[in-house]
KOLDREN-671326 format. One line per field, with one value per residue (C-alpha): chain; residue number from 1; residue in one letter; x, y, z. Coordinates in nm, 4 decimals. Example, Ala and Ser with C-alpha at 12.3 -4.5 7.8 and 13.67 -1.06 7.14 Angstrom:
BEGIN
mol <- (A	A)
seq <- (1	2)
type <- (a	s)
px <- (1.2300	1.3670)
py <- (-0.4500	-0.1060)
pz <- (0.7800	0.7140)
***
This chain:
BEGIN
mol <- (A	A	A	A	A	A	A	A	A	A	A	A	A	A	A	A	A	A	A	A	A	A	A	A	A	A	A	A	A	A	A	A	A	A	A	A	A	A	A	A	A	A	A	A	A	A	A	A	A	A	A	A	A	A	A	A	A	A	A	A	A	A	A	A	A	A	A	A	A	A	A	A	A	A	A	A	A	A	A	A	A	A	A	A	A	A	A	A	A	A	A	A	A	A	A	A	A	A	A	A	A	A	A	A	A	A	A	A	A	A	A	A	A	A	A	A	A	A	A	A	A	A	A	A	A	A	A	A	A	A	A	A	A	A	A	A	A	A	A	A	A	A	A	A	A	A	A	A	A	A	A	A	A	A	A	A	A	A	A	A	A	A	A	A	A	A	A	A	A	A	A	A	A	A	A	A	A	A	A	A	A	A	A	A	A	A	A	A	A	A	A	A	A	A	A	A	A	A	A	A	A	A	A	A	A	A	A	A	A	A	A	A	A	A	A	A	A	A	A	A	A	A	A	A	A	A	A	A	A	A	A	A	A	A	A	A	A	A	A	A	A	A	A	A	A	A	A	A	A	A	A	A	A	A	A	A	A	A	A	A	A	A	A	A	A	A	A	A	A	A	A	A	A	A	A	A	A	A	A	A	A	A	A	A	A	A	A	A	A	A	A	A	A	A	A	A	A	A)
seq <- (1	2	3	4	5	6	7	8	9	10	11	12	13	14	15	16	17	18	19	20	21	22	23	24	25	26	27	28	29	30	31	32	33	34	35	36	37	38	39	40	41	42	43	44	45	46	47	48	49	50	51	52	53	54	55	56	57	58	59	60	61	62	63	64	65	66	67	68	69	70	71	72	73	74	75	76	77	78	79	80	81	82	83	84	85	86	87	88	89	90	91	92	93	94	95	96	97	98	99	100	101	102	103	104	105	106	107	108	109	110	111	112	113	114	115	116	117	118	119	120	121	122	123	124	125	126	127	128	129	130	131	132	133	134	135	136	137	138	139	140	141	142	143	144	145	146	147	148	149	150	151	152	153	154	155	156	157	158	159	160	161	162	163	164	165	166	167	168	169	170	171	172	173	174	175	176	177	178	179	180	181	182	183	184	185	186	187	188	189	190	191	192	193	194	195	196	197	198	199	200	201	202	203	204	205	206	207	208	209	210	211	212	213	214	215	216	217	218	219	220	221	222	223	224	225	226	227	228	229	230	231	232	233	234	235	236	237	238	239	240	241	242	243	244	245	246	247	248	249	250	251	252	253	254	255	256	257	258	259	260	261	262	263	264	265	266	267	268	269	270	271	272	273	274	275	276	277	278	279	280	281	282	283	284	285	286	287	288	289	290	291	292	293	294	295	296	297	298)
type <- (x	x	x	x	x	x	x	x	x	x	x	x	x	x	x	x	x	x	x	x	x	x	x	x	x	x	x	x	x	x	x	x	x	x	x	x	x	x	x	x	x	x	x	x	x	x	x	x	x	x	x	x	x	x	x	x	x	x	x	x	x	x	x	x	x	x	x	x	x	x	x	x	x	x	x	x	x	x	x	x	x	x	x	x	x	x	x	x	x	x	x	x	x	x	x	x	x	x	x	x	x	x	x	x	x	x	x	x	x	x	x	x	x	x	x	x	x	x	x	x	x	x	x	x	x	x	x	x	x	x	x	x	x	x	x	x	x	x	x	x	x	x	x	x	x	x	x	x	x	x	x	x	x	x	x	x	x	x	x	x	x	x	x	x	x	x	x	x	x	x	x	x	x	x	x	x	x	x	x	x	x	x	x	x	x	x	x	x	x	x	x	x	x	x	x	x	x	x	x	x	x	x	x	x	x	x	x	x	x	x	x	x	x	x	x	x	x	x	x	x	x	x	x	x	x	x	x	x	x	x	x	x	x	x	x	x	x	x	x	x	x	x	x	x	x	x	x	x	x	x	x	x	x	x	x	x	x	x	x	x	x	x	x	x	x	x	x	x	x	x	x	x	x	x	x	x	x	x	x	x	x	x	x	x	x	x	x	x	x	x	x	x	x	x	x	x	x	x)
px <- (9.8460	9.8563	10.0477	9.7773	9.4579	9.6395	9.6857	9.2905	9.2172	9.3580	9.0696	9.0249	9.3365	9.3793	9.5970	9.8141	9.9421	9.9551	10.1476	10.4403	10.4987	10.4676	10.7182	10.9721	10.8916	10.8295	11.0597	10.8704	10.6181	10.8296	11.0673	11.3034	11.3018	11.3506	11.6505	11.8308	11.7271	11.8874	12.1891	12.2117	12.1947	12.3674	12.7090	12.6744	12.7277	12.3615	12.0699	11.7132	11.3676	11.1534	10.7797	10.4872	10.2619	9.9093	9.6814	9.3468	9.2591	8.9296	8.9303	9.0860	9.2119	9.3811	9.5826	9.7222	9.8108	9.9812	10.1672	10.2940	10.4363	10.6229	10.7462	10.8654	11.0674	11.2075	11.3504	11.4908	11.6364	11.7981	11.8975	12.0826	12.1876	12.0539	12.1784	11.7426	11.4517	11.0963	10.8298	10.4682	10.1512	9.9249	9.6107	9.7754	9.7784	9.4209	9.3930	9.1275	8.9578	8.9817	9.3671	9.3767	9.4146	9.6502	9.8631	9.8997	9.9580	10.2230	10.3949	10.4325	10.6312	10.8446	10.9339	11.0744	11.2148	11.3454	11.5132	11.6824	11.8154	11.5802	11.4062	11.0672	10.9301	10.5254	10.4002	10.2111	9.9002	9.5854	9.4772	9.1813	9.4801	9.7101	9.6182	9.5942	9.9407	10.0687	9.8943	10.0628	10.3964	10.3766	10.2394	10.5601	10.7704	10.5895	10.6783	10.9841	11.0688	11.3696	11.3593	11.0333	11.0311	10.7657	10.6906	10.6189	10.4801	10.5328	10.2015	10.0402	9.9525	9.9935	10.3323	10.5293	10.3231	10.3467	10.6887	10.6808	10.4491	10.7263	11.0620	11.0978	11.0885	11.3887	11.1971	11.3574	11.1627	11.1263	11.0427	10.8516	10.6490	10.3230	10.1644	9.7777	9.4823	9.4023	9.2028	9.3614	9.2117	9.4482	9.7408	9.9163	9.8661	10.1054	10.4568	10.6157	10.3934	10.5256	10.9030	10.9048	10.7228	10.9789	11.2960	11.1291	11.0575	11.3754	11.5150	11.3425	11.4579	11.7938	11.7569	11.6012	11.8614	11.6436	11.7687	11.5976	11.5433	11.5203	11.3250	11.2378	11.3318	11.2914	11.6489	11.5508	11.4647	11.7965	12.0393	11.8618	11.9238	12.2841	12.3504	12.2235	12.3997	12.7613	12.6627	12.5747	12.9016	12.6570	12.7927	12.6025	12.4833	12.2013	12.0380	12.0618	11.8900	11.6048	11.4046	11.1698	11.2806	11.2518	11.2837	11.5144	11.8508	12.1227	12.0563	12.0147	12.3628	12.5055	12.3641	12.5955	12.8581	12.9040	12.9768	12.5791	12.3814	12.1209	11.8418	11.5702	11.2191	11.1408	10.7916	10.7250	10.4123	10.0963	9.9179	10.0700	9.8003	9.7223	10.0696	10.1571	9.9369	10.0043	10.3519	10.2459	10.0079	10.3171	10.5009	10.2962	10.5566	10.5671	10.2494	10.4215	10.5648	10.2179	10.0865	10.3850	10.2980	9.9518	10.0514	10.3507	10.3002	10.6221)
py <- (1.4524	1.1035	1.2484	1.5029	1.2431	0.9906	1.2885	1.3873	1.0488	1.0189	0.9741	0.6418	0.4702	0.2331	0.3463	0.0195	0.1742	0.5084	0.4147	0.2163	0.5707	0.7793	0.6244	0.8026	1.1025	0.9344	0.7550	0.5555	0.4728	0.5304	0.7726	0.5010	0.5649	0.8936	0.8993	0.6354	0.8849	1.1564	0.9581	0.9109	1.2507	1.3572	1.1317	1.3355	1.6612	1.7254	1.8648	1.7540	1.8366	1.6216	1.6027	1.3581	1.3422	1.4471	1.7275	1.8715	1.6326	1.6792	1.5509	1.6549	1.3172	1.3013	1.6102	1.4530	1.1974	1.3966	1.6035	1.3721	1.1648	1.4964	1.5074	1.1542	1.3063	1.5646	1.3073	1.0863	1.4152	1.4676	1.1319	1.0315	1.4174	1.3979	1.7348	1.8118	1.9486	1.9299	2.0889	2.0631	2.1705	2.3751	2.1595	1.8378	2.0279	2.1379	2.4243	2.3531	2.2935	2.5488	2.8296	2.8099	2.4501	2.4011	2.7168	2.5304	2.1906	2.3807	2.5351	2.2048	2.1312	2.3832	2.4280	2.0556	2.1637	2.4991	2.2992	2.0525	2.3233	2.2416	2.4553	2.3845	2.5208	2.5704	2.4341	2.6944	2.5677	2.6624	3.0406	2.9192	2.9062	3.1480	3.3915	3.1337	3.0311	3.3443	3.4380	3.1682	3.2657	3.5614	3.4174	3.2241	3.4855	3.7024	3.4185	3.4156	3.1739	3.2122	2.8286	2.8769	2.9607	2.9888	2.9113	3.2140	3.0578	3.3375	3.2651	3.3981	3.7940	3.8407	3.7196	4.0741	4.2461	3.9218	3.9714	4.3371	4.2911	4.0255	4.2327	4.3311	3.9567	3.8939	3.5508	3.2242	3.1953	2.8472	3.0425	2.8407	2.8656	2.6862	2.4023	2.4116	2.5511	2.8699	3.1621	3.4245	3.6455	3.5707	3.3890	3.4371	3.1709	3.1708	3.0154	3.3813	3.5616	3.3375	3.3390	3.6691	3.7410	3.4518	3.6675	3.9796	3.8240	3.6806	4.0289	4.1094	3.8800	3.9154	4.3560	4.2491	4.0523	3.7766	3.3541	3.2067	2.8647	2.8724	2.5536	2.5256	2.2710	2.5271	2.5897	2.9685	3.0514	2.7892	3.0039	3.3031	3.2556	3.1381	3.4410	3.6725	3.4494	3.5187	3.8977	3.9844	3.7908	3.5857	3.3544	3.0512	3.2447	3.3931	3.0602	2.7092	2.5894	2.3393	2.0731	1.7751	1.4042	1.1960	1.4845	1.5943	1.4478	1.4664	1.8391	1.8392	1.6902	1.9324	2.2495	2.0665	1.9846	2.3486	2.4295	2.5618	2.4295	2.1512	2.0327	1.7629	1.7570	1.4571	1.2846	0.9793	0.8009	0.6122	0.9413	0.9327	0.9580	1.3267	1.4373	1.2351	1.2833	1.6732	1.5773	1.3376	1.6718	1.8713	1.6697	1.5424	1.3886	1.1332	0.9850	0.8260	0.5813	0.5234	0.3978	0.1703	0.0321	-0.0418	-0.2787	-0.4474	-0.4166	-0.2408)
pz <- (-0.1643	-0.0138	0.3219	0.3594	0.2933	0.5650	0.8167	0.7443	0.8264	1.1466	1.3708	1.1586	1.1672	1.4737	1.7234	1.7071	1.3807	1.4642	1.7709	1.5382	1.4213	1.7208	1.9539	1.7411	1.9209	2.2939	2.5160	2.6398	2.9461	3.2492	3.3742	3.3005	2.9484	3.0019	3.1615	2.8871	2.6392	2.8577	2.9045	2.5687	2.4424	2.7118	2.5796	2.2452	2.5056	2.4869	2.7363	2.7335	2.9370	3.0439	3.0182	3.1591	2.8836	2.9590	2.9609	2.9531	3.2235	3.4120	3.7568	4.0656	4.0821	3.7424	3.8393	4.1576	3.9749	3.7368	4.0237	4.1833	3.8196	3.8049	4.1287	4.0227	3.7754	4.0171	4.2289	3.9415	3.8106	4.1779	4.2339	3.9070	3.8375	3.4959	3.2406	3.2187	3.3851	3.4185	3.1374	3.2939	3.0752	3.3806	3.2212	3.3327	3.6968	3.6752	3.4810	3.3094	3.6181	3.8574	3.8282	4.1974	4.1922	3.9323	4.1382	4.4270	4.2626	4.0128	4.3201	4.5313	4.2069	4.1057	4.5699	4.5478	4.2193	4.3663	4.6850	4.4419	4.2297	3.8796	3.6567	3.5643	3.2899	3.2228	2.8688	2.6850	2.5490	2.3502	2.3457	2.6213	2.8569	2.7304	3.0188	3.2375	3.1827	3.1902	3.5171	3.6885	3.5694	3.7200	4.0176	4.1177	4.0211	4.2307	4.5138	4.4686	4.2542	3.9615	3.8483	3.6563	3.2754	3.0065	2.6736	2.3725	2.0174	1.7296	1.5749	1.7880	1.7464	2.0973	2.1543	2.0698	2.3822	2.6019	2.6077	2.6471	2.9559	3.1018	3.0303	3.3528	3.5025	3.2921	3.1849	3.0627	2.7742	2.4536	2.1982	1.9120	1.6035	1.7886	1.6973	1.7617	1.5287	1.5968	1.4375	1.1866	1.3981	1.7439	1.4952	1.1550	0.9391	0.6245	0.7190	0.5790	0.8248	1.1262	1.0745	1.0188	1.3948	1.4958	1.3958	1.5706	1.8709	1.8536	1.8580	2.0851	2.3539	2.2880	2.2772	2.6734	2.7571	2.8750	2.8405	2.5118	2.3790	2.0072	1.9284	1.6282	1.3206	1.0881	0.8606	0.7808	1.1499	1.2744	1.0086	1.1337	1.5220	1.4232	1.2414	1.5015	1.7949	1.6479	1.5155	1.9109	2.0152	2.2795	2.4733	2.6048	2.8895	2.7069	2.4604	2.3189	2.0805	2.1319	1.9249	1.9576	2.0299	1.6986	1.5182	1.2353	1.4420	1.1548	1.1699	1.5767	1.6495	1.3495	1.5950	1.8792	1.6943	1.5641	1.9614	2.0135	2.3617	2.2593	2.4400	2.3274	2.4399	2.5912	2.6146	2.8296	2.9643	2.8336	2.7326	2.4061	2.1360	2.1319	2.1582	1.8643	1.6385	1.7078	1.5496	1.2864	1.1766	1.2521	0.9773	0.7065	0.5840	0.8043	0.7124	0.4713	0.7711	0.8876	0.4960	0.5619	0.8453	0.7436	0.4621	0.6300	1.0063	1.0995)
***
């Protein structure tokens, strides 16, 4: 009861608190700290991807900004030959501006990607963008490009014909639960209703033969994918298993240790408030650590 009133009130704690909490989940401000926390998974045999955090910005400005952060991260990636690659949300690039823009800021990306040899893989988002998103995929691949990837979230209705429409791409796809409020009408609800799409979508990736990321946190949909992994006798040619920075790690370096590909979403930059309190909401349970640090500061 208490996690849930703290999460509710949200809005009205001060971010100085919320922050003590959230950086958990980020690495920090600069690319910097994303490559020790690369470094550092990667000594554990681990993967990660790398993401500048912001999104739903609204100036033409903002985006170039944001392009060029990521090309940032390209270079770094290049230079230090870091075991990652880039995730960009298309609103960050100006999707929520004007598609055409964000396309040709998205593609100056993933070409410098494409002549470094990185993937890049586009963020889904909100149902406004879902389209959107999608659109663009097909775009590049359409271009030419094979180092672009895209993200699936089994709440949403949609999903099982998304990836119908895409089996012929062969996509890399993250498959996830999905994280932001949306209708019944457009996205099951109950937690029953959404592993169950998980495990058919699942399926139905691997029945396609197309590269998944199972990223999720989730012990029923983990045992699942396990389960189904050693059934098909897949090798790690076809998945790994992906999860969130900060975020259940006992159970993260268990997944590696059993022999499975792991890779770590990783968050950097000072756009940090609406990404964390996405997790915080995420994980009510962790709302526990903000009432803590309001009474003793740390």
């Amino acid at each position: 009861m208490l996690n849930k009133l703290i999460i509710t009130m949200l809005p009205l704690i001060p971010k100085t608190i919320i922050k003590m909490v959230a950086m958990k989940y980020i690495a920090g401000n600069s690319i910097d700290d994303a490559k020790r926390v690369t470094d550092e998974f990667a000594r554990l045999g681990g993967m990660t991807t790398i993401d500048v955090l912001g999104e739903f910005v609204t100036t033409k400005e903002e985006a170039q900004t944001e392009k060029e952060e990521s090309k940032r991260v390209l270079h770094a990636i290049k230079e230090n030959n870091m075991p990652t690659y880039l995730s960009v949300k298309p609103t960050s690039q100006g999707l929520e501006i004007d598609e055409e823009f964000a396309y040709r800021n998205i593609k100056e990306i993933i070409t410098l990607a494409d002549e470094y040899g990185i993937f890049v893989r586009l963020d889904m988002e909100n149902s406004p963008y879902t389209d959107g998103i999608l659109n663009l995929y097909r775009r590049f691949r359409a271009d030419g490009f094979d180092n672009v990837g895209i993200v699936l979230q089994a709440y949403m209705r949609r999903s099982e014909d998304d990836i119908k429409s895409l089996i012929s791409l062969k996509p890399n796809i993250r498959l996830c639960k999905g994280i932001y409020k949306e209708a019944p009408s457009i996205a099951f609800q109950s937690k029953e209703e959404v592993r169950n799409n998980y495990k058919k979508l699942l399926r139905m990736i691997f029945d396609n033969d197309m590269y998944v990321g199972v990223a999720t946190h989730d012990d029923v949909l983990i045992n699942d994918a396990i389960a189904e992994i050693a059934k098909r006798k897949l090798t790690k040619a076809h998945y790994e298993f992906q999860m969130l920075l900060g975020v259940r790690e006992k159970r993260r370096n268990e997944i590696l240790n059993m022999g499975h590909p792991m890779r770590i979403y990783v968050p950097y930059g000072s756009d940090w408030y609406g990404y964390a309190t996405r997790r915080l909401k995420e994980n009510p349970d962790m709302a526990s650590h903000i009432f803590k640090a309001m009474f003793t500061g740390k």
